[in-house]
C-alpha positions as CSV (number, residue, x, y, z in Angstrom):
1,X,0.0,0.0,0.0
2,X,1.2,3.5,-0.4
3,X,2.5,4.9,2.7
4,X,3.3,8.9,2.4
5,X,2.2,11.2,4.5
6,X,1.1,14.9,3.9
7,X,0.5,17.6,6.2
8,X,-0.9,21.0,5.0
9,X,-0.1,23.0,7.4
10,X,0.6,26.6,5.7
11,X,-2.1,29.3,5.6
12,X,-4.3,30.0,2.5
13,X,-3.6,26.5,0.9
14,X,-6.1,25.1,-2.2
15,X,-5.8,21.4,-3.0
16,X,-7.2,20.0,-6.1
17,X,-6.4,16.8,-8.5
18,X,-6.1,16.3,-12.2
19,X,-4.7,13.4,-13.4
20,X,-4.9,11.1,-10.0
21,X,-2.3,13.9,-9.1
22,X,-2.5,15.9,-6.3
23,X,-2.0,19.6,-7.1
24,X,-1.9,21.5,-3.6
25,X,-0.8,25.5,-4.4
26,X,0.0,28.1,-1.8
27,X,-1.9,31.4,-2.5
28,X,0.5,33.2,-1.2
29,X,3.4,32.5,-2.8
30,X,2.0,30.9,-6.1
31,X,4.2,27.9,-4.9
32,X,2.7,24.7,-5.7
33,X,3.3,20.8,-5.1
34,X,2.4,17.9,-7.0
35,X,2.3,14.6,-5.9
36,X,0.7,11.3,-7.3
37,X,-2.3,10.3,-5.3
38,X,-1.5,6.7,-5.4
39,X,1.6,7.6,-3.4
40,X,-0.3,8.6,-0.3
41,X,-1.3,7.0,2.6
42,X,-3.1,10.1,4.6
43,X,-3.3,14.0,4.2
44,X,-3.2,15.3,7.7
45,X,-4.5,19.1,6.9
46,X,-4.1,21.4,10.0
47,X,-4.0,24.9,7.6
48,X,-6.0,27.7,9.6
49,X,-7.4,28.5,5.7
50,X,-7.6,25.6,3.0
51,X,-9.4,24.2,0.4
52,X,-10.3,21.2,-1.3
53,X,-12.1,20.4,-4.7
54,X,-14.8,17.8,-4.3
55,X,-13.1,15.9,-7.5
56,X,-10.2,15.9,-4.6
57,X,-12.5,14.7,-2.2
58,X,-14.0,12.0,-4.6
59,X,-10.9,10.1,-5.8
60,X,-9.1,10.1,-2.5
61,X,-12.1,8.0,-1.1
62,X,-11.5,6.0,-4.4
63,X,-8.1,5.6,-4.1
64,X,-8.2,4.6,-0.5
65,X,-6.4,7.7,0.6
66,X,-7.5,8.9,3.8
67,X,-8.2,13.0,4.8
68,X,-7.6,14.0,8.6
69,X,-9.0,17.6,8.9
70,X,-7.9,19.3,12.4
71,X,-8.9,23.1,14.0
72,X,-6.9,25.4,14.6
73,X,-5.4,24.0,17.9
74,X,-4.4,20.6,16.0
75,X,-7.3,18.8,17.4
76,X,-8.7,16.7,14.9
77,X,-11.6,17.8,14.0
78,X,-13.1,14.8,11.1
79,X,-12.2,12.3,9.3
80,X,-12.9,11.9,5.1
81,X,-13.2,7.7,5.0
82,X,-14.2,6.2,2.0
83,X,-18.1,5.1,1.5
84,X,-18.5,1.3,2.6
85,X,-17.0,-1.2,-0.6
86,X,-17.5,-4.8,0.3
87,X,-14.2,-6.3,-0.7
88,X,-14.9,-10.2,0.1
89,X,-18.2,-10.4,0.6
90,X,-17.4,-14.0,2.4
91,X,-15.2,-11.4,4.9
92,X,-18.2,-9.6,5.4
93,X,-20.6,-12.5,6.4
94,X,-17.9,-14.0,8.7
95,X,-17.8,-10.8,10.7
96,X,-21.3,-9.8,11.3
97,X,-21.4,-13.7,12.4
98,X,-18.2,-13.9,14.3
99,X,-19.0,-15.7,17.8
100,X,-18.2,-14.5,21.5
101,X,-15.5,-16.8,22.2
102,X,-13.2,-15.8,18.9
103,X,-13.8,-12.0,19.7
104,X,-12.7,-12.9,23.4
105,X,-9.6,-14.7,22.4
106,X,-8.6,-11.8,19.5
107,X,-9.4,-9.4,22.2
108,X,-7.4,-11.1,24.6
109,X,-4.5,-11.2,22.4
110,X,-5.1,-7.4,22.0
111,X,-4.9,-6.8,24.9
112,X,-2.3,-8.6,26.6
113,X,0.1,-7.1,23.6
114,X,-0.9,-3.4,24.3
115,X,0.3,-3.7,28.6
116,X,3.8,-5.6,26.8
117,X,4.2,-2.7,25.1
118,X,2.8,-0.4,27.9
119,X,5.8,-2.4,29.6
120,X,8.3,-1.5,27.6
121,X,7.5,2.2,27.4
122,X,8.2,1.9,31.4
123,X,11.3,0.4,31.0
124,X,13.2,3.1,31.1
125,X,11.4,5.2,32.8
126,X,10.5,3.2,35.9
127,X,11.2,-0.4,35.8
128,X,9.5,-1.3,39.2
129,X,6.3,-0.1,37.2
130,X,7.7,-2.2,34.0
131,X,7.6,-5.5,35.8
132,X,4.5,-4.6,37.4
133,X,3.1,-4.3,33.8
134,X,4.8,-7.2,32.4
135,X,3.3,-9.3,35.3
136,X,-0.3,-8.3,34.4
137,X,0.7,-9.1,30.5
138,X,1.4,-12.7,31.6
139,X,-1.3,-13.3,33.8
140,X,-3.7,-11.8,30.7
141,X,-2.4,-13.8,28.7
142,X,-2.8,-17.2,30.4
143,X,-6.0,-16.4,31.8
144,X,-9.4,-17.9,31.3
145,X,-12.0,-16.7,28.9
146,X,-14.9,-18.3,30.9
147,X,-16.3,-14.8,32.2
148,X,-19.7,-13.4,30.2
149,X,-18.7,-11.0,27.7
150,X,-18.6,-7.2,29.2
151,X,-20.2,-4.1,27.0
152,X,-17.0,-1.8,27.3
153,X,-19.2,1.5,27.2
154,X,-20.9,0.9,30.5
155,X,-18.1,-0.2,33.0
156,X,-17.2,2.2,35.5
157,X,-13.6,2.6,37.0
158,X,-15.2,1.4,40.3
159,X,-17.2,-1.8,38.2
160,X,-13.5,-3.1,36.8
161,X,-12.4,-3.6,40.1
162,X,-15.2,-6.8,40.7
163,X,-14.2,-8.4,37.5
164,X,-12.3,-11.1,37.1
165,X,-9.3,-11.3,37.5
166,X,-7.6,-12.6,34.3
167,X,-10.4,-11.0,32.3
168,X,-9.2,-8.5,29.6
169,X,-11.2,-5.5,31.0
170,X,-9.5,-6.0,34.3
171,X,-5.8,-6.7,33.1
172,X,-6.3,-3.8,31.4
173,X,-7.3,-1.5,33.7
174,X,-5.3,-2.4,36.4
175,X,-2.6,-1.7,33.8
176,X,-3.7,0.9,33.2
177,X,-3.9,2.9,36.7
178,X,-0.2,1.3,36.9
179,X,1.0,3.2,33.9
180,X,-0.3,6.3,33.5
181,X,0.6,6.8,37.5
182,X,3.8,6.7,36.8
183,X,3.9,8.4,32.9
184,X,1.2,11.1,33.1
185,X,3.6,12.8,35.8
186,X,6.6,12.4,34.0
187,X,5.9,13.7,30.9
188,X,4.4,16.5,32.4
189,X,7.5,17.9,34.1
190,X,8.9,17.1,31.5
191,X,6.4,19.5,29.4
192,X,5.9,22.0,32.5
193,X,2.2,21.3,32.9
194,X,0.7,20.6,36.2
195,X,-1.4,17.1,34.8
196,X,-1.3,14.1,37.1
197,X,-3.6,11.4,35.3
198,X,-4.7,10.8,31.8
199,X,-7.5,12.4,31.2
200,X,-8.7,12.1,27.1
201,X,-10.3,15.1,25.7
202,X,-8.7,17.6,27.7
203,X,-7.1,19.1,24.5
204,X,-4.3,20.9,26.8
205,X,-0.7,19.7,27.8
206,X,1.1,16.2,27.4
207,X,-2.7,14.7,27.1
208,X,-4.1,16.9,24.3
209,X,-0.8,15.9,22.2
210,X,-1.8,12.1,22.9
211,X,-4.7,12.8,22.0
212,X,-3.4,13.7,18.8
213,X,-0.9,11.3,17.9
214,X,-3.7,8.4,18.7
215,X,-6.1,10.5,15.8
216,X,-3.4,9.9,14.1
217,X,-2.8,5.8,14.5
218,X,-6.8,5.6,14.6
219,X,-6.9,6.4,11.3
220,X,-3.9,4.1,9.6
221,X,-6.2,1.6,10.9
222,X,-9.2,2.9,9.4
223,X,-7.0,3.0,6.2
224,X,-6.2,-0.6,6.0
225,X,-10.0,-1.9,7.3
226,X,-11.1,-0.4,4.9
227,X,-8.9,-1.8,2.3
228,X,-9.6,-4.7,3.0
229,X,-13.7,-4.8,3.3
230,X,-14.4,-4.9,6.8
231,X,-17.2,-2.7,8.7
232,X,-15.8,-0.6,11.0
233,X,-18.5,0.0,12.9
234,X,-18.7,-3.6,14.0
235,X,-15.9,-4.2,16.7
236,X,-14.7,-7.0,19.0
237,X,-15.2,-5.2,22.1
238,X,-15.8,-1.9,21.8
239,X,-19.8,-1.5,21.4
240,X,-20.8,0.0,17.9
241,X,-22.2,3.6,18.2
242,X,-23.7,5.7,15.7
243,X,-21.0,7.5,14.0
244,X,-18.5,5.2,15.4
245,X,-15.4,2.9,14.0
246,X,-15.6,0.5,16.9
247,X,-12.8,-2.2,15.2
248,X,-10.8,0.0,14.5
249,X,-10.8,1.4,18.3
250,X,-9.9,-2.3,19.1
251,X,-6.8,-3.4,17.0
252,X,-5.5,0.5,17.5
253,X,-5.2,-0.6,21.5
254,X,-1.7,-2.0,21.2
255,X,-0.9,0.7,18.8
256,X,-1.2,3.2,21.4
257,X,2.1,2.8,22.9
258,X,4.0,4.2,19.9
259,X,2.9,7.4,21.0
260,X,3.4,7.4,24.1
261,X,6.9,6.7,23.4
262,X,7.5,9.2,20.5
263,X,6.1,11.9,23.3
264,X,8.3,10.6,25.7
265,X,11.7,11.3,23.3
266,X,10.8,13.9,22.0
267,X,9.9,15.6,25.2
268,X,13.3,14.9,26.9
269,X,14.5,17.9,24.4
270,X,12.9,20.0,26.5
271,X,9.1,21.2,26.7
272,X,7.6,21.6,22.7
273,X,4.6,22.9,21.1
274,X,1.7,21.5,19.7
275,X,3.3,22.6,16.3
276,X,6.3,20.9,16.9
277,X,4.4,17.6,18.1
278,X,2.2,17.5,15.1
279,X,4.9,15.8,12.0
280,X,6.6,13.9,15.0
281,X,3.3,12.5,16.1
282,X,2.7,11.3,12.1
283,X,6.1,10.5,11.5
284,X,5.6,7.5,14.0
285,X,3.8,5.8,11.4
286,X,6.9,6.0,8.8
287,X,9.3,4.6,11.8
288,X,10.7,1.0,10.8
289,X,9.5,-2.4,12.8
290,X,10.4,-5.7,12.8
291,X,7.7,-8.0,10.9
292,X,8.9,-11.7,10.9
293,X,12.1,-11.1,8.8
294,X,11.5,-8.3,7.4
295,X,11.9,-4.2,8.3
296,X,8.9,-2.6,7.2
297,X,7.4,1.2,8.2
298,X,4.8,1.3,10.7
299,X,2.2,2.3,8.5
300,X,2.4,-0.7,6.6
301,X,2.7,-2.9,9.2
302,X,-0.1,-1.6,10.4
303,X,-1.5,-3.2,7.1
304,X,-0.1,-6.5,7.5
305,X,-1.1,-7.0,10.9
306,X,-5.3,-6.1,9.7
307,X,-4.5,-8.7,7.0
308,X,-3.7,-11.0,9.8
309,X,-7.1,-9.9,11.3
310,X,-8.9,-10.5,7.8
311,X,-7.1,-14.3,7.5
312,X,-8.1,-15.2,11.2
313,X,-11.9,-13.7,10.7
314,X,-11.6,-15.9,7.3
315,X,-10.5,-19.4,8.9
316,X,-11.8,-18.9,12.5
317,X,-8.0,-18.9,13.7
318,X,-6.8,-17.3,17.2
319,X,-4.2,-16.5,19.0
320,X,-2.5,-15.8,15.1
321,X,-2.3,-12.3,14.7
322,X,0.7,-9.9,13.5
323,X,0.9,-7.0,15.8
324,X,4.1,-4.8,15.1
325,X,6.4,-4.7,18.1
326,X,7.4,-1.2,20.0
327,X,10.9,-0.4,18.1
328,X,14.1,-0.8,19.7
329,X,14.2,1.3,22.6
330,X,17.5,2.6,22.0
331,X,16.5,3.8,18.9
């Protein structure tokens, strides 16, 4: 799949297309930029004052390419996806049929790869809290899926504590109170804000600029579900809402930690700007991973680890899929 990224970030921009090329000029300065549309991955626009043709518009949902549109404070704002094309038609009847116990054990897998990677992202930071998380990964991992399936959307903070134990929901969230303890302060003296927990939606300080970077990883996975013909809207765990992309919320989960640990470099520079966060925060998805024997960017990992997803869904397989491993830590 193509995998470059564009950000528009310049004022008084005007994007149009002619030839499956993407013509994007600069008022301005009568500057402009052409680049093939089969070449991009996303178009990340965060310019106070652009605009787009609707032939733009029409061929980048046919081409798969995927439009991030953000305010004026770089929080994203929508999200252009490409109308609904059934692919595989059999891929489409296994998912709206897919059983508890395969969502449980593709969740579970999920899950017990995103507190590794939480893990990791503590390593160097505060390895008491790194084995603490490493301990919950194992016990995730082996545990039972026995317990009746949980509707994400309705479990309170204080309801996770009486689940069982070895249940996703509360490996999670016990890994959770674990890591962001000990990360949330971090970064923020690191950033010179006062924040102490996570706390999504804020739009301010070291939890705004996740914020962010997860838009950003959300939709690379929106990308490659779509390429390949699932529904979005119909999830493993996550419970489908109007309006919402409920899968794609559940493979992005071990994604998450790629951003916590691009904030976390990038922040020991010294405190940065939202402005300065936004090409670092897509320029994760061009970083290199290990996939089997092979170095591939993130972005298209991203694509071989859905197609994993797609072949499992196909042949009822578990415990099978391709999640891309945190980088080197060193790197």
């Amino acid at each position: 799949m193509s995998q470059h990224i564009i950000h528009l970030l310049s004022h008084d921009l005007r994007v149009r297309c002619e030839l499956d090329r993407l013509i994007i000029r600069n008022r301005a300065s009568a500057e402009e930029k052409v680049v093939p549309l089969q070449d991009i991955a996303i178009i990340i626009a965060a310019a106070p004052d652009f605009s787009v043709t609707g032939v733009s518009l029409r061929r980048m949902a046919e081409l798969g390419v995927l439009l991030l549109v953000c305010n004026e404070r770089f929080e994203p704002a929508c999200l252009n996806v490409p109308y609904h094309r059934g692919t595989d038609t059999h891929l489409l009847r296994k998912q709206v049929a897919w059983s508890h116990e395969w969502k449980r054990a593709q969740w579970r897998q999920v899950i017990t790869t995103k507190i590794e990677h939480q893990a990791r992202v503590l390593l160097p930071i505060v390895e008491r809290g790194s084995n603490v998380l490493q301990a919950i990964a194992e016990r995730c991992a082996t545990g039972s899926d026995d317990a009746a399936p949980v509707d994400l959307s309705k479990v309170t903070v204080s309801r996770r504590e009486g689940l069982h134990a070895t249940t996703p929901e509360a490996c999670e969230s016990r890994a959770a109170r674990n890591y962001w303890q000990m990360l949330i302060p971090r970064l923020a003296t690191m950033q010179g804000t006062k924040e102490r927990r996570r706390d999504p939606g804020t739009r301010d300080g070291v939890n705004g600029m996740l914020d962010y970077g997860y838009a950003i990883v959300r939709t690379a996975v929106l990308r490659s579900l779509a390429a390949h013909g699932f529904i979005a809207a119909l999830g493993i765990a996550h419970t489908a809402k109007a309006g919402s992309h409920a899968l794609a919320d559940d493979l992005m989960e071990p994604l998450r930690p790629f951003i916590d640990l691009a904030l976390w470099r990038l922040l020991q520079t010294g405190p940065q700007t939202m402005q300065t966060w936004v090409p670092k925060a897509a320029a994760v998805l061009t970083e290199t991973v290990k996939m089997g024997d092979a170095n591939v960017r993130l972005i298209n990992a991203v694509d071989l680890y859905v197609q994993s997803f797609a072949n499992a869904a196909l042949h009822g397989t578990t415990g099978m899929l391709r999640i891309p491993p945190l980088p080197p830590l060193s790197a």
